[in-house]
C-alpha positions in Angstrom: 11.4 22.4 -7.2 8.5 21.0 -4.8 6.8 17.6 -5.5 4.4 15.0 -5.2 5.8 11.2 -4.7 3.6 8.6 -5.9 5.3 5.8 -4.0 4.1 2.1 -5.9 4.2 -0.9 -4.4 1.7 -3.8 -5.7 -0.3 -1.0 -8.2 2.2 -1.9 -11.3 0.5 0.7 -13.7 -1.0 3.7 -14.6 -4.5 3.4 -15.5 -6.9 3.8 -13.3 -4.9 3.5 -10.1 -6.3 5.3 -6.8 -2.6 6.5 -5.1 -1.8 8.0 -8.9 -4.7 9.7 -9.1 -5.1 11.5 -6.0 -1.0 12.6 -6.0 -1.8 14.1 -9.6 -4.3 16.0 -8.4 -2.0 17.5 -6.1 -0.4 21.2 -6.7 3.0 19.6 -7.1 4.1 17.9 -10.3 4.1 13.9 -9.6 7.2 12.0 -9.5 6.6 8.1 -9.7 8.9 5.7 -7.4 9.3 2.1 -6.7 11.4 0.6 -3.9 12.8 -3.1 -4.5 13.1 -4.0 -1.0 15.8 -5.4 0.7 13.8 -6.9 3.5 11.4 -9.0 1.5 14.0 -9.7 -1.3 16.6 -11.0 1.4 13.9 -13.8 2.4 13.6 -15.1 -1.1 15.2 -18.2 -2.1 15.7 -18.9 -5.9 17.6 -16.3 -7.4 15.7 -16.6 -10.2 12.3 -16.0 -8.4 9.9 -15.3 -11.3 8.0 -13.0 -9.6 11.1 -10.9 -9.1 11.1 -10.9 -13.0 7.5 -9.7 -13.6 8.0 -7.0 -10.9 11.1 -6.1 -13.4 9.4 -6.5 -16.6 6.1 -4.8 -15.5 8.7 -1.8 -14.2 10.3 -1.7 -17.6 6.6 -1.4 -19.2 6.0 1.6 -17.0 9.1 3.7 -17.6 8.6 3.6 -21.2 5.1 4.3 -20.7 6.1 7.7 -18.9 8.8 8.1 -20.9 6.4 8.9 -23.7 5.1 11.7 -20.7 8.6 13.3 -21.1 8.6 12.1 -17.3 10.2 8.8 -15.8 9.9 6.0 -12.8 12.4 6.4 -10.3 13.3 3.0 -9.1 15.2 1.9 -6.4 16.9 -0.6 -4.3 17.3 -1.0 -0.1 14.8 -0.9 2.5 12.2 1.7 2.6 13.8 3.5 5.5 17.1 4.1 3.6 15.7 5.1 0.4 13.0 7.8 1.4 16.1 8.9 3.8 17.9 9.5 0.5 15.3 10.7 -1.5 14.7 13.6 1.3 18.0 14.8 1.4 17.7 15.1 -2.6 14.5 16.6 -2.8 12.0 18.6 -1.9 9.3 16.4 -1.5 5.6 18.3 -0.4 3.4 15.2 -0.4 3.5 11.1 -1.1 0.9 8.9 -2.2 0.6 5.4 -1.8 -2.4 2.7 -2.1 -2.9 0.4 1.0 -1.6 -2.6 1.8 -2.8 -5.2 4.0 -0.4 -7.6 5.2 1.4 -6.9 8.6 4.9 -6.2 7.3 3.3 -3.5 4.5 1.4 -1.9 7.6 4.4 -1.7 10.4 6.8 -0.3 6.9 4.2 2.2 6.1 3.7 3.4 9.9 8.0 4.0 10.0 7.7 5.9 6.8 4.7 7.8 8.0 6.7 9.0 10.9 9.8 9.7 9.2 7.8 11.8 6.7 6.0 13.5 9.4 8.7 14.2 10.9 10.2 16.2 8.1 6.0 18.2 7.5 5.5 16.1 4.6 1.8 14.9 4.2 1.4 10.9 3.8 -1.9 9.7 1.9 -2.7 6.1 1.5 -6.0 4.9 -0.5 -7.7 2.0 -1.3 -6.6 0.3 -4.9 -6.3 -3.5 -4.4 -9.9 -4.5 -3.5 -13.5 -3.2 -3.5 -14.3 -3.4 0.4 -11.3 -3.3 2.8 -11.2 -3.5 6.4 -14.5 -3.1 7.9 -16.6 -1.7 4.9 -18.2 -5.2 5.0 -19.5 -6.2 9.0 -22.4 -8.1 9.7 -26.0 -6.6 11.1 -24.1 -6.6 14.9 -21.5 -4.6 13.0 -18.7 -7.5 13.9 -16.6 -8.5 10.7 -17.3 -11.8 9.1 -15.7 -14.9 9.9 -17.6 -17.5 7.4 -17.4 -16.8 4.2 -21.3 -17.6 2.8 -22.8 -14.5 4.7 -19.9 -12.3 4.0 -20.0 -13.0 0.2 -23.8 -12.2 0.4 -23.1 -8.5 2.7 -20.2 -8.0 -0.5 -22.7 -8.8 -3.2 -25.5 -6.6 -1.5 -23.0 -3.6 -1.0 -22.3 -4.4 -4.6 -25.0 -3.7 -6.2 -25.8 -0.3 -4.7 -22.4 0.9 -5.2 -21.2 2.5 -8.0 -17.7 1.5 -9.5 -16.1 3.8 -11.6 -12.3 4.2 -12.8 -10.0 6.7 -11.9 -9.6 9.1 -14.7 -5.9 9.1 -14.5 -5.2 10.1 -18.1 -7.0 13.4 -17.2 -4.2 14.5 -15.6 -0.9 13.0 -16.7 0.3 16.9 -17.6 1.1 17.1 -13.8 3.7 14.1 -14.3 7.5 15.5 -13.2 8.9 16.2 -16.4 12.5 14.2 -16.4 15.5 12.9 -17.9 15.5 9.6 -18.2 17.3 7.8 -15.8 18.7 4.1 -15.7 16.9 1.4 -13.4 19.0 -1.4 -11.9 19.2 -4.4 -14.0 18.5 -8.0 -12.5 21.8 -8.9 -11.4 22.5 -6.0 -9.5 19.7 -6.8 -7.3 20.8 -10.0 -7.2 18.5 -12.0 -9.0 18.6 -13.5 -12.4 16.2 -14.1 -15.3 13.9 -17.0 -15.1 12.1 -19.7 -17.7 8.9 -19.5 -16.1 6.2 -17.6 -18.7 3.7 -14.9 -17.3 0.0 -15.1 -18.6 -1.7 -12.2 -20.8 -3.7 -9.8 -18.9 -6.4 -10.1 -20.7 -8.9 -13.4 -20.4 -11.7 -14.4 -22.9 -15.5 -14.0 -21.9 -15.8 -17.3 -23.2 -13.5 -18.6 -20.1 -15.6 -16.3 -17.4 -19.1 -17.3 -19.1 -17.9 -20.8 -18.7 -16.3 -20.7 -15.6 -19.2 -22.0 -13.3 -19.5 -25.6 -15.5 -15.3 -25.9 -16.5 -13.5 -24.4 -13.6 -13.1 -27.5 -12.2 -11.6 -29.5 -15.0 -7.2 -28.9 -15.0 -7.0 -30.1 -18.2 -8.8 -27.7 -20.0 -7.5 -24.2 -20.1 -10.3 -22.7 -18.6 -9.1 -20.7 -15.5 -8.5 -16.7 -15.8 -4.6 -16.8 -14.7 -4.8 -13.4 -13.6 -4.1 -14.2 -10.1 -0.1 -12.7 -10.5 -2.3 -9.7 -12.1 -4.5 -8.9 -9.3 -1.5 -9.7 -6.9 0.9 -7.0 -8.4 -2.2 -4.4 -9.1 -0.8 -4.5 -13.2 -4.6 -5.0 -13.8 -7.5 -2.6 -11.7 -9.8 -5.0 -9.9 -12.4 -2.0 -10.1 -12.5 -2.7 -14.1 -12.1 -6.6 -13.6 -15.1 -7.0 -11.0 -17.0 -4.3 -13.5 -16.5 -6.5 -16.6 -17.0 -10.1 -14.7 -19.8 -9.4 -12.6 -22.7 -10.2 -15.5 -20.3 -12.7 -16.6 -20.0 -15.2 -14.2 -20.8 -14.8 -10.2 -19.0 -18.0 -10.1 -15.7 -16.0 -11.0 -17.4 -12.8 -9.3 -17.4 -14.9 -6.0 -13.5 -16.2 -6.4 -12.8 -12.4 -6.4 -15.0 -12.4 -3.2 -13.0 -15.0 -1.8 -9.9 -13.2 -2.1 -11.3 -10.1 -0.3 -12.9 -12.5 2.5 -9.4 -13.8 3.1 -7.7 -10.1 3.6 -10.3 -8.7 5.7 -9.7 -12.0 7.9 -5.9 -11.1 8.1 -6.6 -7.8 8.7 -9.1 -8.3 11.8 -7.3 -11.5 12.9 -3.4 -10.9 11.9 -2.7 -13.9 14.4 -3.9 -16.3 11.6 -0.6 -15.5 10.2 1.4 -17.8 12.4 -1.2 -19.9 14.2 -4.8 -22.1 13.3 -7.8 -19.2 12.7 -9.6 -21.9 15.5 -6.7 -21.7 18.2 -7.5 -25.2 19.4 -6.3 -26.9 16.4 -3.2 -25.7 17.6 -2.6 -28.4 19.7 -3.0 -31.1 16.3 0.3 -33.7 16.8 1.7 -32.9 13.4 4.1 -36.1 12.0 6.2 -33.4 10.3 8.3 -36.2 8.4 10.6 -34.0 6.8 10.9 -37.2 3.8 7.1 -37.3 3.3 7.6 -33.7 2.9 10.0 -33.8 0.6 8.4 -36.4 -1.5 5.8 -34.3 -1.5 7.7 -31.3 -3.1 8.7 -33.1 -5.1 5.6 -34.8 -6.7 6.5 -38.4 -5.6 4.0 -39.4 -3.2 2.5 -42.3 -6.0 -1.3 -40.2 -5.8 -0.9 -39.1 -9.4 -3.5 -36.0 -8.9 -1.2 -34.7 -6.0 2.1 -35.5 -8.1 0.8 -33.6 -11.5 0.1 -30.8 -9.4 3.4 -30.5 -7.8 5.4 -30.9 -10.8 3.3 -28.3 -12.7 3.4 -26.0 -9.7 7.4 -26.2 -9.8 7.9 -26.2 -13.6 5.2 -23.3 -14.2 4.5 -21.5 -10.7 1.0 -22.6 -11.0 -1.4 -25.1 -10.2 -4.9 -25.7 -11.0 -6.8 -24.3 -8.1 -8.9 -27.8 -8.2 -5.7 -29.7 -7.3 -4.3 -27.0 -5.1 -7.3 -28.6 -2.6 -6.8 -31.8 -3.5 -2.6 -31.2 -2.7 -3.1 -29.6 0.2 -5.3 -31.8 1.6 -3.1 -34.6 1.1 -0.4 -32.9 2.8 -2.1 -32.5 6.1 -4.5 -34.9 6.7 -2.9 -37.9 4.9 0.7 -37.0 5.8 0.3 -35.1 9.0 2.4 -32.2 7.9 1.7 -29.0 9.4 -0.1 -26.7 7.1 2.4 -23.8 7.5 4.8 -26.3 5.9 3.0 -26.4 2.5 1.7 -22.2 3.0 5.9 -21.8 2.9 6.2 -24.1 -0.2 3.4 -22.6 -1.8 4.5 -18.9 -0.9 8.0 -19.7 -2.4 7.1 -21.4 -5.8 3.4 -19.5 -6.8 3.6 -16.7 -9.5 0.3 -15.3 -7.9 0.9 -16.0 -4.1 -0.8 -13.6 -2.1 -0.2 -14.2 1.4 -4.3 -13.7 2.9 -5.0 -15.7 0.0 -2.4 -18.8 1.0 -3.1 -18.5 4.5 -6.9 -18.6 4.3 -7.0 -21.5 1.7 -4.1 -23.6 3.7 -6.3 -23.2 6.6 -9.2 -24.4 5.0 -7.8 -27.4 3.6 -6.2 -28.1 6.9 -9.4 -27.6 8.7 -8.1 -25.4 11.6 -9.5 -22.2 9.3 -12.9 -19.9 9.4 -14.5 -22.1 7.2 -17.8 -23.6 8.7 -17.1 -27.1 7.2 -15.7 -29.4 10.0 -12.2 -31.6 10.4 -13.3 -34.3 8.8 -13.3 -33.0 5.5 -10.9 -34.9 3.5 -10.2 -35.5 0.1 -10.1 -39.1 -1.5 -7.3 -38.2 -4.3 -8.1 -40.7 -6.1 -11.9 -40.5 -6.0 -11.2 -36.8 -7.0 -8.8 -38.0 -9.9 -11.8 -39.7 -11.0 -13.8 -37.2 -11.1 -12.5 -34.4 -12.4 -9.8 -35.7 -14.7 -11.3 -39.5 -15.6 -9.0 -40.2 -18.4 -5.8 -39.0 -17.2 -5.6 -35.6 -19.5 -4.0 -33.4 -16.8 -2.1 -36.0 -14.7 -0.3 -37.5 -18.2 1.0 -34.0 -19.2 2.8 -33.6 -15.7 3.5 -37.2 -14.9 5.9 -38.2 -17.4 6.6 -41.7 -15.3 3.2 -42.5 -14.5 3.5 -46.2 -16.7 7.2 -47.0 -15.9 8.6 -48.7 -13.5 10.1 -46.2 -11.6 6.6 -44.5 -10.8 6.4 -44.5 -7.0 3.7 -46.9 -5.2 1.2 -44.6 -3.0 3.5 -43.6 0.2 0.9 -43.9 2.3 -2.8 -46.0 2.3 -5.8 -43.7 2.0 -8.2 -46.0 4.2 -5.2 -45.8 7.3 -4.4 -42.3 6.5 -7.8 -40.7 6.9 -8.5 -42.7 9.8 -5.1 -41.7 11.4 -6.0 -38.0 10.4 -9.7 -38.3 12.0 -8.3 -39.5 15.4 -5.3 -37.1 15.7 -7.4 -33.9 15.0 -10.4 -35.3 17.2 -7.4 -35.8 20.3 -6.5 -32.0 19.5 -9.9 -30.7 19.9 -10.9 -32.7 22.7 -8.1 -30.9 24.8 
C-alpha cells in the first residue's frame, strides 16, 4: 500500500508539528520515522552522551503515544543514505515530509536524500517548525540580513506583532496515521551507547520564572532560568506555543528566544562562521593554546571560583547558568588565550541543550571576533562578576566543594596581566 513518510529529526512530538501536519494531510496514510545517525553518532565521545538518552526516551514517549493510534514510529539506525535505500526497496513510499534544518550537515543530508527520492518520483517537502522567522523572513530596509543583533530583534518583534501564530491542528487528522503492528526500536546498547546519570528538566516552566526573568535571570543560585533549552533544541516542545505563551510574559525571555533565531539566520547567511571568526581579521589573534590551561580549565581548576562552579556543574549536570557561561567563556579566551573553537567543542560535547548556531554565535561573542557591535576589549573581571551576581558564595559553594581547603588551586593566571596580555594580542591581530 502507498504512503506518506514523515521523516523526524529535531521535532520529537506530535502536537502541533509543521512536517506532521502537512504529510497527514496527504492522500496516503502517514508513517512516522526517525533515523539515529551514524554520521553524527560516530563523532560523539561519551558513550553515555545524555542527549543520546533524551533522543531515546523522547522516542519511547512517542511510540506509545501512536501506539494508542493503532499506528507506530519506525525507528532506525545508519546513515540516512542507507536507510531511505532500505526503506525504498520495502515500500511504496508516494511522499516524505520533513521540517527544516539549518545547520550545514542537516542541509548537504537533506539535498542527497532529495535527490535519491527524486530519483525514484517521490515528492520531498520540508517546512518550517524550529523557529518563527527563518532565513531571510527577517532583512533590513536594504533587504540585506542582519548582522547586529539590536536592530534585528526590533525587525523580529515588529514582524511579530502583525503576524499571527497559530498551532498546527495535528489531532485533526491522526486517522490518516499508518495503521501498524507494533514493532521493536533498538535499545541503547545496540547503538552503542549506554544510559546516563544526568537528569532532563520538565517541559513545562512556571510563569512565575518568565514574569521574573528580567530582575533574577542573572542570579545562578536561584532556580530561576526556563531549562527548556534541550526542549527547544530537540523540537519535544513547539516554539510557536512557547513564543505565544511568553511573549506578554517577559520580553526579557521573549528576546533570549530572539537570540537564538538571530544566531541561525547568522549561520545560515554566513555558514563560514562555523570554522573561522564572524570578523575574518580576528583570525589572525596569536592564540597561547596551552593544552594544560585548557585542561585545568575543563576541569574547573583555574582558582576563579565563578569559572570553576561553572565547569564542574556543566560536567556533573550538562548545564550551566547562562550568566557564567559568559563569565567561563570569557576567561578562556581572553585570560588564557585559548582559541574559542576550543571551548565551542567542549561546550558542544558536555551541553544537554547545545545547539550548534547558538554555541557558535555566543563563543564568538565572548571571544570578541563575533557580529556583536561591542568591541575586543570587552572582558570579564570574574571576580568582580562573582561579586556581583553571586555576593555570598551561594552558587560557587554548591559546585566548589574544595573552595576552603587546602587543596583549592591559587588563580592560574593574574587578572591585571592577563587582560592586559589579552588587550595587546587582539589589538596586534587587528592591526594586520
Amino acid at each position: 500500500m502507498p504512503i506518506t513518510v514523515c521523516w523526524l529529526r529535531r521535532d520529537l512530538r506530535l502536537h502541533d508539528q509543521a512536517a506532521l501536519f502537512h504529510a497527514l494531510k496527504s492522500p496516503y496514510p502517514v508513517q512516522l520515522v526517525f533515523i539515529f545517525d551514524i554520521n553524527i553518532l560516530s563523532k560523539l565521545n561519551d558513550r553515555a552522551d545524555a542527549r543520546v538518552n533524551f533522543i531515546h526516551q523522547q522516542l519511547q514517549r512517542i511510540k506509545l503515544q501512536l501506539q494508542k493510534q493503532g499506528a507506530d514510529l519506525w525507528v532506525e539506525y545508519g546513515t540516512p543514505e542507507q536507510v531511505w535505500n532500505k526503506l525504498l526497496q520495502n515500500y511504496t513510499i508516494r511522499e516524505v515530509h520533513t521540517n527544516h534544518d539549518y545547520e550545514p550537515y542537516a542541509t548537504q543530508r537533506d539535498e542527497v536524500i532529495n535527490r535519491l527520492l527524486a530519483s525514484r518520483g517521490i515528492k520531498f517537502y520540508t517546512w518550517k517548525d524550529q523557529v518563527i522567522f527563518e532565513k531571510d523572513e527577517v532583512l533590513s530596509a536594504t533587504g540585506k540580513p542582519y548582522t547586529i543583533y539590536t536592530p534585528y530583534s526590533r525587525a523580529w518583534l515588529y514582524k511579530l506583532n502583525a503576524f499571527y501564530i497559530k498551532p498546527y491542528p495535528v489531532e485533526k487528522y491522526l486517522h490518516n496515521l499508518a495503521k501498524t503492528h507494533p514493532v521493536p526500536m533498538p535499545d541503547l546498547k545496540s547503538i552503542g551507547f549506554a544510559p546516563t546519570h544526568i537528569a532532563f528538566p520538565p517541559e513545562q516552566v512556571a510563569d512565575k520564572i518568565i514574569r521574573e526573568y528580567a530582575t533574577t535571570r542573572n542570579t545562578p543560585s536561584l532556580d530561576a532560568t526556563s531549562h527548556l533549552g534541550v526542549h527547544l533544541r530537540f523540537g519535544t516542545i513547539s516554539i510557536r506555543e512557547l513564543v505565544s505563551h511568553v511573549k506578554n510574559l517577559s520580553e526579557t525571555y521573549l528576546k533570549e528566544l530572539i537570540w537564538r533565531e538571530f544566531f541561525m539566520q547568522i549561520l545560515w547567511h554566513h555558514p563560514y562562521v562555523l570554522h573561522q571568526s564572524f570578523k575574518k581579521q580576528y583570525d589572525a589573534i596569536a592564540w597561547r593554546n596551552n593544552e594544560a590551561d585548557f585542561k585545568r580549565w575543563c576541569n574547573g581548576e583555574t582558582g576563579y571560583p565563578m569559572v570553576d562552579a561553572g565547569m564542574r556543574e556543566l560536567n556533573e549536570t550538562g548545564f550551566m547558568h547562562n550568566r557564567v557561561r559568559m563569565i567561563a567563556a570569557s576567561f578562556l579566551c581572553k585570560h588564557l588565550l585559548i582559541d574559542w573553537r576550543w571551548g565551542e567543542a567542549y561546550f558542544a560535547e558536555k551541553l544537554l541543550d547545545f545547539e550548534l548556531a547558538s554555541n557558535n554565535g555566543n563563543w564568538q561573542w565572548a571571544a570578541g571576533t563575533g557580529c556583536d557591535a561591542a568591541p575586543y576589549f570587552r572582558i570579564f573581571n570574574p571576580i568582580e562578576q562573582q561579586k556581583k551576581f553571586d555576593p555570598q558564595g551561594i552558587y560557587i559553594r554548591r559546585w566548589v566543594k574544595d573552595l576552603d581547603s587546602f587543596t583549592y588551586p591559587k588563580p592560574m593566571v593574574d587578572h591585571k596581566m592577563a587582560r592586559e596580555r589579552a588587550l595587546s594580542t587582539y589589538k596586534a591581530a587587528v592591526q594586520q
